[in-house]
C-alpha positions as CSV (number, residue, x, y, z in Angstrom):
1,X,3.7,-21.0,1.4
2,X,1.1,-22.6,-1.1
3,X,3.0,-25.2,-2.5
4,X,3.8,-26.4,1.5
5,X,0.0,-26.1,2.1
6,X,-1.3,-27.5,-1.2
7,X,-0.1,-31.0,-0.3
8,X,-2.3,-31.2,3.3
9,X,-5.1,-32.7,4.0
10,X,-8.9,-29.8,4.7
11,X,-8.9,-29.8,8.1
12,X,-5.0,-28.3,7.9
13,X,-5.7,-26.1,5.2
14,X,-8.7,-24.8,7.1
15,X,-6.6,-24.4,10.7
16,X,-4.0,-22.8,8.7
17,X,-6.8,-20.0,7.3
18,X,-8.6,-19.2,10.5
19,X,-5.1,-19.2,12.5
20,X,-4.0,-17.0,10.3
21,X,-7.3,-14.6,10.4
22,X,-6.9,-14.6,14.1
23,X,-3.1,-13.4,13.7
24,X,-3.4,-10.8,11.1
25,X,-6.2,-9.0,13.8
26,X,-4.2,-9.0,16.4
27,X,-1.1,-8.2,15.1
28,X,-2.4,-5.1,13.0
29,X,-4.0,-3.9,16.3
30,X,-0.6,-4.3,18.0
31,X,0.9,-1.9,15.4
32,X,-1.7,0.8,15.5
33,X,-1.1,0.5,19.0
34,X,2.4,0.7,19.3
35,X,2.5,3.3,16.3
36,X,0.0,5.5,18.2
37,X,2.7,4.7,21.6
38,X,5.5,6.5,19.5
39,X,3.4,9.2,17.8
40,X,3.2,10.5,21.3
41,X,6.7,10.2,22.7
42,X,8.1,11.2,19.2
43,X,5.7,14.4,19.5
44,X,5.1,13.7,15.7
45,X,1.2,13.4,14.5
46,X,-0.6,9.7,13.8
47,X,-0.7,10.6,10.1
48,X,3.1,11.3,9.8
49,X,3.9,7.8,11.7
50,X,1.8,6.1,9.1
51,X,3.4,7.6,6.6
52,X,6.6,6.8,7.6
53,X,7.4,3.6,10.0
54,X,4.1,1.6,9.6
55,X,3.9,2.0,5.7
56,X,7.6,0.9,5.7
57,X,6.3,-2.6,7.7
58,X,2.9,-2.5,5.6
59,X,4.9,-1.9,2.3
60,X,6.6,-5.2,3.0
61,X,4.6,-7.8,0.7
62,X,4.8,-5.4,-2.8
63,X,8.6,-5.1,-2.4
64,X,9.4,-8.2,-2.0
65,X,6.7,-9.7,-4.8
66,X,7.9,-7.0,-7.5
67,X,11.8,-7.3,-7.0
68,X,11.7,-11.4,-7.0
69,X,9.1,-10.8,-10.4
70,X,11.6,-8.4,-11.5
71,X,14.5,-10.8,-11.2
72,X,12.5,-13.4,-13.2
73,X,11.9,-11.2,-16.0
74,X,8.6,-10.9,-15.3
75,X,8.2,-6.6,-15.0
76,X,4.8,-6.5,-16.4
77,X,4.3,-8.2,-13.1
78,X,5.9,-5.9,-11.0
79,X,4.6,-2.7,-12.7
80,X,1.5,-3.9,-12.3
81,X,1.8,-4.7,-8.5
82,X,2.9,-1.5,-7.8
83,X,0.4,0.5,-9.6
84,X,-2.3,-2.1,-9.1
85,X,-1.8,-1.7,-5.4
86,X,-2.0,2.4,-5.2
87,X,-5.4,2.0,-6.7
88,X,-6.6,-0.7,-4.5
89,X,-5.3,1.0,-0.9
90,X,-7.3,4.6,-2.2
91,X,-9.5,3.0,-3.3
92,X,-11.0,-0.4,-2.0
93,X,-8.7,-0.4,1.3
94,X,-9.5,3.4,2.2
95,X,-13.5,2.6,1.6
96,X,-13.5,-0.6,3.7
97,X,-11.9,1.5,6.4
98,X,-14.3,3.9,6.5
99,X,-16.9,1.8,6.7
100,X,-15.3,1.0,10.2
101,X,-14.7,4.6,11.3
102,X,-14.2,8.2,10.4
103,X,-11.1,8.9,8.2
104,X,-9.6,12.6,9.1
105,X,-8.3,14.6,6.0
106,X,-6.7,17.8,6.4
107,X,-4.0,19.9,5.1
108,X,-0.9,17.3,6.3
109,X,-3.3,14.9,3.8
110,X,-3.5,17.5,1.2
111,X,0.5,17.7,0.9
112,X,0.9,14.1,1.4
113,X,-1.7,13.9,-1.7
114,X,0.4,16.6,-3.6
115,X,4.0,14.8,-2.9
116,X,1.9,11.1,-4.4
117,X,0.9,13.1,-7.6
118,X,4.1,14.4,-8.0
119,X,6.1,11.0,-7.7
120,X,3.2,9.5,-10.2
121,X,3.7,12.5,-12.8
122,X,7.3,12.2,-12.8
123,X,6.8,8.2,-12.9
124,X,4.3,8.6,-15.6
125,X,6.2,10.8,-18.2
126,X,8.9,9.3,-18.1
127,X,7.5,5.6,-19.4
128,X,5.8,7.7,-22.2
129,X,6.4,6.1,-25.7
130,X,9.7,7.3,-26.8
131,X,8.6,6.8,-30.6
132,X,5.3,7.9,-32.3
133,X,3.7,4.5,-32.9
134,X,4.8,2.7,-30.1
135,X,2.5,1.6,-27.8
136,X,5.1,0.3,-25.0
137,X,6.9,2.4,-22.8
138,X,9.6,2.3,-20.3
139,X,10.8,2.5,-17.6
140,X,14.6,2.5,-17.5
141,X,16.9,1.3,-14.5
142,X,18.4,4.6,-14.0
143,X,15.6,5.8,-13.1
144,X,15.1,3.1,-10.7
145,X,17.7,4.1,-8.5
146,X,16.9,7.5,-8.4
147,X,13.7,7.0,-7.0
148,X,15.2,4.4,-5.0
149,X,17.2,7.7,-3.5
150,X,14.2,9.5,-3.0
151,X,13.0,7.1,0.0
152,X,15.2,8.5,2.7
153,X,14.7,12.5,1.0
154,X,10.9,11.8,1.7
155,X,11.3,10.2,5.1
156,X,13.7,12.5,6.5
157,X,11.9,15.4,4.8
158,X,8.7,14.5,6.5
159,X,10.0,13.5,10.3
160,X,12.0,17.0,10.1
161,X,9.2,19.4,8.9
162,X,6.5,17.9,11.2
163,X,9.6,18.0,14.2
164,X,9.8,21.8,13.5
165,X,6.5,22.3,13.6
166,X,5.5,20.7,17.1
167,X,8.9,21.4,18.7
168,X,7.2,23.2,21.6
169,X,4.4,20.2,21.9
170,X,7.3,17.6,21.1
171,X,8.2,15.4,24.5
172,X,10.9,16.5,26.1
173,X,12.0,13.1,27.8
174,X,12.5,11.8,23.9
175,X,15.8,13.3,23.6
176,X,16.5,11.0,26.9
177,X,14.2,8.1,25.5
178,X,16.2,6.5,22.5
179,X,16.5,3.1,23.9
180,X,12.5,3.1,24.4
181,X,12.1,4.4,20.5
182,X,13.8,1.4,19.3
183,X,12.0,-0.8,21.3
184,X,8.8,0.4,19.5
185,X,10.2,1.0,16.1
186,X,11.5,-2.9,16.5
187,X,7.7,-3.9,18.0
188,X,6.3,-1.9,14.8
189,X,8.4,-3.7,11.9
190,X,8.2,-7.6,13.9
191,X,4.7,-6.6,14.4
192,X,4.5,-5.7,10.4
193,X,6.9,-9.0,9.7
194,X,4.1,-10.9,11.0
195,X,1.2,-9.7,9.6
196,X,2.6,-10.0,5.9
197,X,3.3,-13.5,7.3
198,X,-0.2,-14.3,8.4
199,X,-1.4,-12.1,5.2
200,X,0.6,-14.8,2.8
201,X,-0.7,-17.9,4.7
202,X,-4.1,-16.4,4.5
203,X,-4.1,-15.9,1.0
204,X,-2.4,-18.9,0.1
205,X,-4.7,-21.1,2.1
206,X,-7.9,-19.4,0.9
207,X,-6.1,-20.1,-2.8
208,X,-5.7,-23.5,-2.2
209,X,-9.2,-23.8,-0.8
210,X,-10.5,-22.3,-4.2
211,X,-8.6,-24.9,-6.5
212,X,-10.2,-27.5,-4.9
213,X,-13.3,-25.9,-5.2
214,X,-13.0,-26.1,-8.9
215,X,-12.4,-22.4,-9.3
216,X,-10.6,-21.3,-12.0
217,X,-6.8,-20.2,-11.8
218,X,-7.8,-16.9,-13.9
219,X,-10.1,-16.0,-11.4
220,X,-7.9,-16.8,-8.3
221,X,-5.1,-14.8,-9.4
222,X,-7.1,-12.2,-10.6
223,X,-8.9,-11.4,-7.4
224,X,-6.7,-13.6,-4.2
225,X,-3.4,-13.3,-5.0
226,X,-3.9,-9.5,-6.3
227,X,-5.8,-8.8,-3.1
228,X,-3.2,-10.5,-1.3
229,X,-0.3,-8.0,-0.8
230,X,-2.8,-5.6,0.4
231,X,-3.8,-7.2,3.0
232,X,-1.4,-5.8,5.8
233,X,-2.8,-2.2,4.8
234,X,-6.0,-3.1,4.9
235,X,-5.9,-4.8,8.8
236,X,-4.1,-1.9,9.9
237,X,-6.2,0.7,8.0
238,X,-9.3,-1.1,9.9
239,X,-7.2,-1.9,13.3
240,X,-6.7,2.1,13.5
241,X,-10.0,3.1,12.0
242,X,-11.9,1.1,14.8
243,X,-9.4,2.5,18.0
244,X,-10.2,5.8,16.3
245,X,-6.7,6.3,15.1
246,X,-7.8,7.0,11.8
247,X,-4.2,9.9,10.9
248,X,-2.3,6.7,11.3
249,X,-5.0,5.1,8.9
250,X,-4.6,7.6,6.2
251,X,-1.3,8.0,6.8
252,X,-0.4,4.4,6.5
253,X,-2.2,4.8,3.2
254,X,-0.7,7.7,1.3
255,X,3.0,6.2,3.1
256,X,2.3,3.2,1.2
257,X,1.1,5.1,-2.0
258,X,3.9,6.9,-2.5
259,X,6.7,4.1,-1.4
260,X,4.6,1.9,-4.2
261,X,6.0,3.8,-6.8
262,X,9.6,5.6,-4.8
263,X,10.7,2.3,-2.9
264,X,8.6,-0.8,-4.8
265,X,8.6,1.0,-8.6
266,X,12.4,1.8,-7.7
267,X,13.9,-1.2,-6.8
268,X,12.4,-3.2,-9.4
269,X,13.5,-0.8,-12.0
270,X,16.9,-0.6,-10.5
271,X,17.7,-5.1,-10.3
272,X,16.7,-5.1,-13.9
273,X,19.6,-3.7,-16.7
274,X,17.2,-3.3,-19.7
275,X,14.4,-1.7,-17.5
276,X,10.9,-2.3,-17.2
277,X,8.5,-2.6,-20.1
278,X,5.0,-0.5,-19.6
279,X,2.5,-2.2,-21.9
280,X,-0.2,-0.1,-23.4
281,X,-3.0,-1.4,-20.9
282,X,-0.7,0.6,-18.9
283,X,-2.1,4.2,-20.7
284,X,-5.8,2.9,-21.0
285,X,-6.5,1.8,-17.8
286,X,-3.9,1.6,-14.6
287,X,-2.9,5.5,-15.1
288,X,-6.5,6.6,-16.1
289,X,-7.2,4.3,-12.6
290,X,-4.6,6.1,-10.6
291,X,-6.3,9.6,-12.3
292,X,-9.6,8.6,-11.1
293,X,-8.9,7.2,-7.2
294,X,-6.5,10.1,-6.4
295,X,-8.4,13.0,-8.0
296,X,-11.7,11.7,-5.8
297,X,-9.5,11.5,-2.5
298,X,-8.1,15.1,-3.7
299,X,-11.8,16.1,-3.5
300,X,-11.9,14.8,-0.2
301,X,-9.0,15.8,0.7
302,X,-9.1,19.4,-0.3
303,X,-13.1,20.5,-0.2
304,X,-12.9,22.1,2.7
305,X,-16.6,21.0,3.5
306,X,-15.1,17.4,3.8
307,X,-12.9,16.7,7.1
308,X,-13.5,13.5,7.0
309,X,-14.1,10.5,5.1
310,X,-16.9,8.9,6.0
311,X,-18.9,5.6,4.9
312,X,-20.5,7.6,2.3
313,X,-16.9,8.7,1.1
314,X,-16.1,5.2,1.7
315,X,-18.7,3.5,-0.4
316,X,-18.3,5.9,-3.3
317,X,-14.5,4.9,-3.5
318,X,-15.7,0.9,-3.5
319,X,-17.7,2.3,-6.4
320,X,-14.9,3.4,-8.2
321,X,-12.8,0.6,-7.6
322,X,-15.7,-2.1,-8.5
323,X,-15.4,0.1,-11.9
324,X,-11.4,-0.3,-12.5
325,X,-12.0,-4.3,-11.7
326,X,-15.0,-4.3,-14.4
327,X,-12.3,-2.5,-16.5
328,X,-9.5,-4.7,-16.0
329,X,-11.8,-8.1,-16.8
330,X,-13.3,-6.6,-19.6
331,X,-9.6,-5.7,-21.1
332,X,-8.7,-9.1,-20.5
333,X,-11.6,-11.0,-21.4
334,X,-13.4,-9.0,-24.6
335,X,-10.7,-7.2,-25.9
């Protein structure tokens, strides 16, 4: 998309970047719609939805970025997607949202929480040094395809436990109502297909705006490009968080959390024979990162004073992510 839109002239550049604004809104409130549509005929809660079928579609743009990086060689790159972007949705996406509406958290939150903190633990310790001295871990390929296994476990465990739960509430005409499932399931992935669509031609317009503005490539990929593949969780997050849909909002979130490192973490790990490489920036600041966001949304999540996140909630995790950026320039720049 950039190198097609880095050879025409402003005035395309600049069609190309509100077009693609315009897109992004209305396709993300398409899916919370349609998600919220087959919350209710599925008899399954918002938050599991998001979990499941919208942060499938949303998870879209990390996959895709850290399998092709892995396939270059580049896993640094793909790690660093993955993790980068589990920090940024609890973090920067999660506070932006609730600047546009109540967040709920409650106990299906809490165990979502637990199952993310598991799949990071098990993630973590096993890209632990393997010799005193050695600052680099890894993360080998067999591992890769385990977690790649884990995807349908954690789906199918989720739609089945919350099934049995609200079997009595659950729609009785959805056992007759399979062709109208699909048609929403389809509506939510096309309707996900074209917001990482719209997301890429945003970001790559905005990037090729910024070059010639004189910015610096540093800065561009530092902040665009690794904003970027957030995007589609961030216009859904605010396209549910404004309709008051705010399960499928922290659903979508913690779905997209835990597919980061079970589905993106897993694939790239599993395309690339010698495994990835975790570089000690890796210890110092991405895991002490994901410690930080995920033990503050724990608070949240679990305090039962808190049922919701709210803007203050909201600005105190922008907080914490302004301090991991601050952390990650400072690394790069005056270590």
């Amino acid at each position: 998309m950039y190198h097609i839109l880095a050879n025409l002239n402003l005035f395309i550049v600049l069609s190309v970047l509100a077009l693609s604004l315009i897109v992004l809104s209305k396709a993300a409130d398409s899916l919370v719609d349609n998600a919220a549509k087959l919350s209710k005929i599925l008899g399954l809660s918002q938050l599991i939805i998001g979990a499941t079928i919208v942060s499938l579609g949303t998870t879209l743009p990390e996959l895709s970025a850290s399998v092709v990086a892995a396939l270059q060689g580049n896993g640094d790159f793909a790690l660093g997607n993955a993790i980068g972007s589990i920090i940024t949705n609890t973090s920067l996406i999660l506070g932006i949202a609730a600047l546009f509406g109540k967040i709920p958290t409650d106990k299906e939150a809490s165990q979502k929480l637990s199952m993310l903190i598991a799949a990071i633990m098990i993630l973590f310790f096993t890209t632990i040094p393997y010799k005193i001295g050695n600052d680099n871990g890894l993360i080998p390929q067999w591992l890769g395809f385990i977690l790649l296994l884990l995807v349908p476990v954690y789906i199918f465990y989720l739609i089945k436990r919350e099934s049995n739960n609200n079997s009595e509430e659950k729609d009785h005409n959805a056992e007759k109502s399979i062709g109208i499932i699909a048609v929403f399931i389809t509506k939510i992935f096309i309707t996900a297909f074209i917001i990482a669509v719209s997301a890429s031609a945003l970001v790559a317009s905005a990037e090729v705006l910024a070059e010639r503005m004189g910015i610096p490539d540093v800065v561009i990929s530092s902040t665009l490009v690794a904003f970027g593949t957030s995007v589609p969780e961030l216009s859904t997050c605010i396209a549910a968080a404004r309709s008051n849909h705010g399960g499928i909002a922290i659903g979508n979130i913690l779905g997209a959390n835990i597919l980061n490192i079970l589905f993106v973490t897993g694939a790239s790990a599993a395309v690339t024979p010698n495994g990835i490489p975790v570089p000690q920036s890796f210890y110092t600041i991405h895991f002490v990162g994901i410690a930080v966001v995920i033990g503050a949304f724990g608070f949240f999540a679990y305090n039962k004073e808190f049922h919701e996140i709210n803007k203050r909630e909201g600005i105190i995790l922008l907080l914490i992510y302004a301090a991991y950026l601050a952390a990650n320039i400072f690394n790069t720049f005056y270590r």
